[in-house]
C-alpha positions, 0 to 999 in steps of 0.5 A, a space after each residue: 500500500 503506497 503513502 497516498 494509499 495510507 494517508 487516504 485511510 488514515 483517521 484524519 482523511 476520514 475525519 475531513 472526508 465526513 465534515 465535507 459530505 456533511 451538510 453545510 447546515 449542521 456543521 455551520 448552524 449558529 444556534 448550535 455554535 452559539 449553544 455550544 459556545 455558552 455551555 463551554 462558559 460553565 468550565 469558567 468558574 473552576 480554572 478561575 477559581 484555580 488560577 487566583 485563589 492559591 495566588 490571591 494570599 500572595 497579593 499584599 492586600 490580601 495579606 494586610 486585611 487578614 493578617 495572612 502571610 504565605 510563608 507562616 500561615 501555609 496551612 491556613 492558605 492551603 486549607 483556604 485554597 482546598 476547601 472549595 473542592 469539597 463544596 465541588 465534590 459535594 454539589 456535583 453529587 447534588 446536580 443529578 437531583 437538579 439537572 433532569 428536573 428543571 433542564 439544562 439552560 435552568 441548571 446553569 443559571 441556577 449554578 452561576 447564580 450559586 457561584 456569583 454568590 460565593 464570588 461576592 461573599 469573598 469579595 465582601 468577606 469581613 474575616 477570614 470565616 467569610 471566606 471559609 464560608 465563601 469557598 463552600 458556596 463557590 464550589 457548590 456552584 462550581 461542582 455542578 457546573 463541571 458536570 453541566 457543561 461537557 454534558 450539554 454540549 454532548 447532548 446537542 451537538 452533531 456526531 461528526 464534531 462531538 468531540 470537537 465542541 465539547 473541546 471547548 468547555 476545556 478550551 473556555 477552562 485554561 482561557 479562564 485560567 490564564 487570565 485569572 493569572 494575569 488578572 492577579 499579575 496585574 493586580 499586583 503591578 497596578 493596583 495599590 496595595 488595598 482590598 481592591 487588589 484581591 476584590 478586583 480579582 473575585 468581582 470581575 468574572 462575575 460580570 461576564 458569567 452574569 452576561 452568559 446568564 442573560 445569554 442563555 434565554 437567547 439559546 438552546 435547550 438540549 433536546 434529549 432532555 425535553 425527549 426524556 421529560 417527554 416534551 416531544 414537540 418542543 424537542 423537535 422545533 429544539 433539534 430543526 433548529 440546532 441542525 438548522 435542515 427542515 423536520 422532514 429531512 432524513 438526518 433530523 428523521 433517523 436522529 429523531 427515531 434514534 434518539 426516542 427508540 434509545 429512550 423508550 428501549 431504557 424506560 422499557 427495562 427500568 421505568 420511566 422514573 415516575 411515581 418518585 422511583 426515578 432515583 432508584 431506578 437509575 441507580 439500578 440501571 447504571 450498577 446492575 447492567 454490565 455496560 453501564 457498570 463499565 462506562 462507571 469504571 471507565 469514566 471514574 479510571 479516566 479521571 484518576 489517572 488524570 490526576 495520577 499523572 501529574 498534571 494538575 500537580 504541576 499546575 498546583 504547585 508550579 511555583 514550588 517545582 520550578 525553585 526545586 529547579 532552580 528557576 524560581 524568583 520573587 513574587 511578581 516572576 512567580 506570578 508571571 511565569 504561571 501566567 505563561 504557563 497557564 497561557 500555554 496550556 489554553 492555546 495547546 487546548 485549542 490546537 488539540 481541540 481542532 486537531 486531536 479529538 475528533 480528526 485524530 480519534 480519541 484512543 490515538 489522541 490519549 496515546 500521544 499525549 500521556 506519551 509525551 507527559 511520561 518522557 516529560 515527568 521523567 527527564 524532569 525526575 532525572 533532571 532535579 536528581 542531577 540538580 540535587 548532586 549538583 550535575 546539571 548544565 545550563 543546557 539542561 536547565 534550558 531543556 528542564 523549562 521546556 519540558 514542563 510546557 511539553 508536560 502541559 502539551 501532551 495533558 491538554 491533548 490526552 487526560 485533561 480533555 477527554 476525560 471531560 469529552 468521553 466522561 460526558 459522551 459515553 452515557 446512555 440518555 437516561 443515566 447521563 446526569 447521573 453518570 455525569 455526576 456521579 463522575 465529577 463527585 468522584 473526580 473533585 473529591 479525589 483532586 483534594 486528595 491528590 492535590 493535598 498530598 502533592 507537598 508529602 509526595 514530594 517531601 516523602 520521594 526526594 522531590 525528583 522520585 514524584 515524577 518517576 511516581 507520575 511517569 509510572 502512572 502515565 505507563 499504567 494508563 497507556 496500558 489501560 487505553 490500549 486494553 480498555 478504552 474504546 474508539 468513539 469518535 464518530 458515532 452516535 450517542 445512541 449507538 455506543 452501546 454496542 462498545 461496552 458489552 461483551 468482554 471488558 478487555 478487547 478495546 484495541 480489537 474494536 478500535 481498528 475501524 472507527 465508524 465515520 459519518 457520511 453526510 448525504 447532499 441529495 438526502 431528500 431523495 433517499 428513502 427510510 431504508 437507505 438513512 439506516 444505521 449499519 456497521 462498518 467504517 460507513 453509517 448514513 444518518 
């Protein structure tokens, strides 16, 4: 087989093959886009979040009002800091009991309203009980949120850029991130020193997440969720106009079938959640099913690994790390180059989210970049041992810096994505909320306790044997993709469920011929039978 032969079946040459034949209608649809766009925000409150408040004590404000200082006060800070992860744990676990009662669009008003909140009692907070206060609330909001975003955006986009639209509620996550790093930089620099230079940084986001609220009575409902309640004409005119084609059209026809067959196959077997049964059914259906047993295991491993890589570690304490490396200065350095990081990390989520994701797949996308993240923990293990002995050249040095932006590279194209891509797309409709939360509870309570271990790890493994530590894990999770995470790039949410039956460890048998989409230009002419779903590398919808 020559090259323009490897190339021409290649995921990528699939991948552009099935966004050229789909209609021009779906993949350009604003109030898709624009949808989208506006559940991607929901992932604006945590990486805020992230990037000021283990920075704000460092401010001479903060410090002068409540009499904290980072260097004899690190506990008190890091309680400060950590204690919003437990409100996250805590509300994620609550939002299924929110999210299928008043809908998607009414969930994230209510959960910015929730973390508007939590801002403003920080911003105001007399003493530092406001602010142990305000922290709770914030990850009251911010916990659903995370479960709410992916989710939505999952549920109303099309097949052939699933992943690439759910990208983008990592994408709306490290753009927070590196401006709420810059925000407390510039507050820093520019700001004398009073209550305004911390209250500047906790009121100013809470303007644009008000204006997204406003934004959402302009957009879209999901509608598998007005399918699920039952609103079945509202789900439709919802649908015609995410896809912008006419209710007729054979794609809207066969989505439609699809989506309400999916629906009525799970109420069948489990009820429909009436008669105040809804919870316990669910919870039936999601452990007692074999592939639904799977997708909680596989969404829960997702994102553990994620965390045992590493990645969030360096993040946490980047500051830390790099005088381990020889490379810290004082604070306003400090401030700087975690601004850099963080905007390096924003725009290689960007660039996976347009060429990794969906034109890659998601298995290739997760190889490459936990790959890159092991060769990077260890030339960094390697490097800081050499450092401790007194070895390193400059060279080394120069070469150590880049390694942790090449860290952040491959974590934004394999286990800081798909987690949130895959965690959200892998649920059967009715299990989708709960799976979601199910998920997030897990992931922000396992997050604190990582993340609270991060300084012993450290301290415990001689600083450099941590990142031996991580590159392990990152070795275990190559093993755990090839074995056990299947390709679903290009499938329909209803049709999924055929990957998690059968034997749990045989996903790099069923990942050699991912399904492609085939949009069809002449599909007014095409009869019921020819939009049918059938297996194989071609499916018309």
């Amino acid at each position: 087989m020559g090259f323009k032969e490897i190339f021409s079946e290649s995921t990528i040459a699939k991948y552009v093959r099935a966004m050229k034949a789909a209609p021009r209608e779906v993949i350009l649809s604003k109030k898709l886009l624009l949808s989208a766009a506006l559940y991607a925000m929901a992932g604006i409150p945590i990486t805020w979040d992230q990037g000021s408040s283990s920075t704000v004590p460092s401010l001479p404000g903060f410090q002068q009002y409540f009499g904290l200082h980072s260097g004899t006060d690190a506990k008190t800070i890091s309680n400060f800091v950590s204690l919003v992860y437990i409100g996250c744990g805590v509300g994620a676990g609550l939002s299924f009991f929110v999210n299928d009662r008043i809908g998607r669009l009414w969930s994230l008003r209510l959960y910015m309203a929730i973390w508007i909140a939590g801002q403003l009692v920080a911003t105001f907070a007399p003493n530092l009980a406001g602010l142990y206060a305000a922290r709770i609330i914030s990850g009251l909001g911010i916990g659903p949120l995370t479960v709410l975003g992916s989710l939505s955006i999952v549920e109303i986009a099309p097949p052939e850029m699933r992943g690439l639209l759910a990208s983008w509620f990592s994408v709306a996550m490290l753009m927070s991130l590196f401006v709420a790093a810059f925000c407390v930089y510039g507050a820093l620099t520019t700001v004398a020193v009073s209550r305004l230079q911390y209250q500047l940084v906790w009121f100013s986001p809470c303007v644009f997440v008000a204006m997204c609220i406003v934004a959402s009575f302009f957009l879209c409902e999901s509608p598998r969720w007005l399918f699920l309640v039952g609103r079945h004409e509202k789900a439709i005119n919802t649908l015609v106009e995410l896809r912008g084609l006419p209710v007729d059209h054979p794609r809207v026809v066969a989505e439609i079938e699809e989506i309400q067959d999916s629906i009525a196959k799970e109420n069948s077997k489990f009820g429909d959640g009436s008669s105040g049964t809804g919870f316990w059914s669910i919870a039936k259906e999601t452990f007692t099913v074999q592939a639904n047993l799977r997708r909680v295991q596989q969404s829960l491993a997702s994102y553990a690994l994620a965390q045992l890589s590493g990645a969030n570690s360096v993040t946490s304490y980047l500051v830390p790390i790099l005088s381990l490396m020889g490379l810290g200065g004082d604070t306003s350095r400090n401030l700087f180059l975690s601004g850099m990081y963080s905007m390096a990390k924003f725009f290689f989520t960007l660039l996976a989210s347009f060429f990794f994701i969906d034109a890659l797949g998601r298995r290739k996308s997760l190889f490459t970049g936990i790959s890159i993240q092991m060769i990077s923990d260890i030339y960094i293990g390697v490097y800081i041992k050499f450092k401790q002995a007194g070895d390193a050249t400059v060279d080394s040095s120069h070469a150590a810096i880049a390694a942790i932006f090449v860290h952040g590279f491959g974590y934004t194209i394999g286990l800081l994505i798909l987690p949130y891509v895959f965690g959200a797309e892998l649920w059967p409709n009715r299990i989708r909320s709960f799976g979601s939360a199910l998920s997030q509870m897990f992931h922000w309570l396992f997050f604190y306790g990582v993340n609270a271990g991060t300084p012993s790890i450290l301290s415990k493994m001689d600083n450099w044997g941590a990142f031996i530590f991580f590159a392990g894990w990152c070795f275990i999770a190559l093993i755990y993709v090839y074995l056990m995470v299947p390709e679903v790039a290009g499938l329909s949410m209803e049709e999924m469920d055929a990957l998690f039956n059968g034997p749990w460890f045989n996903a790099y048998r069923r990942a050699k011929k991912p399904g492609v989409i085939v949009g069809i230009d002449d599909a007014p002419s095409l009869s019921r039978e020819d939009t049918t779903i059938v297996s194989g590398d071609k499916r018309h919808l």
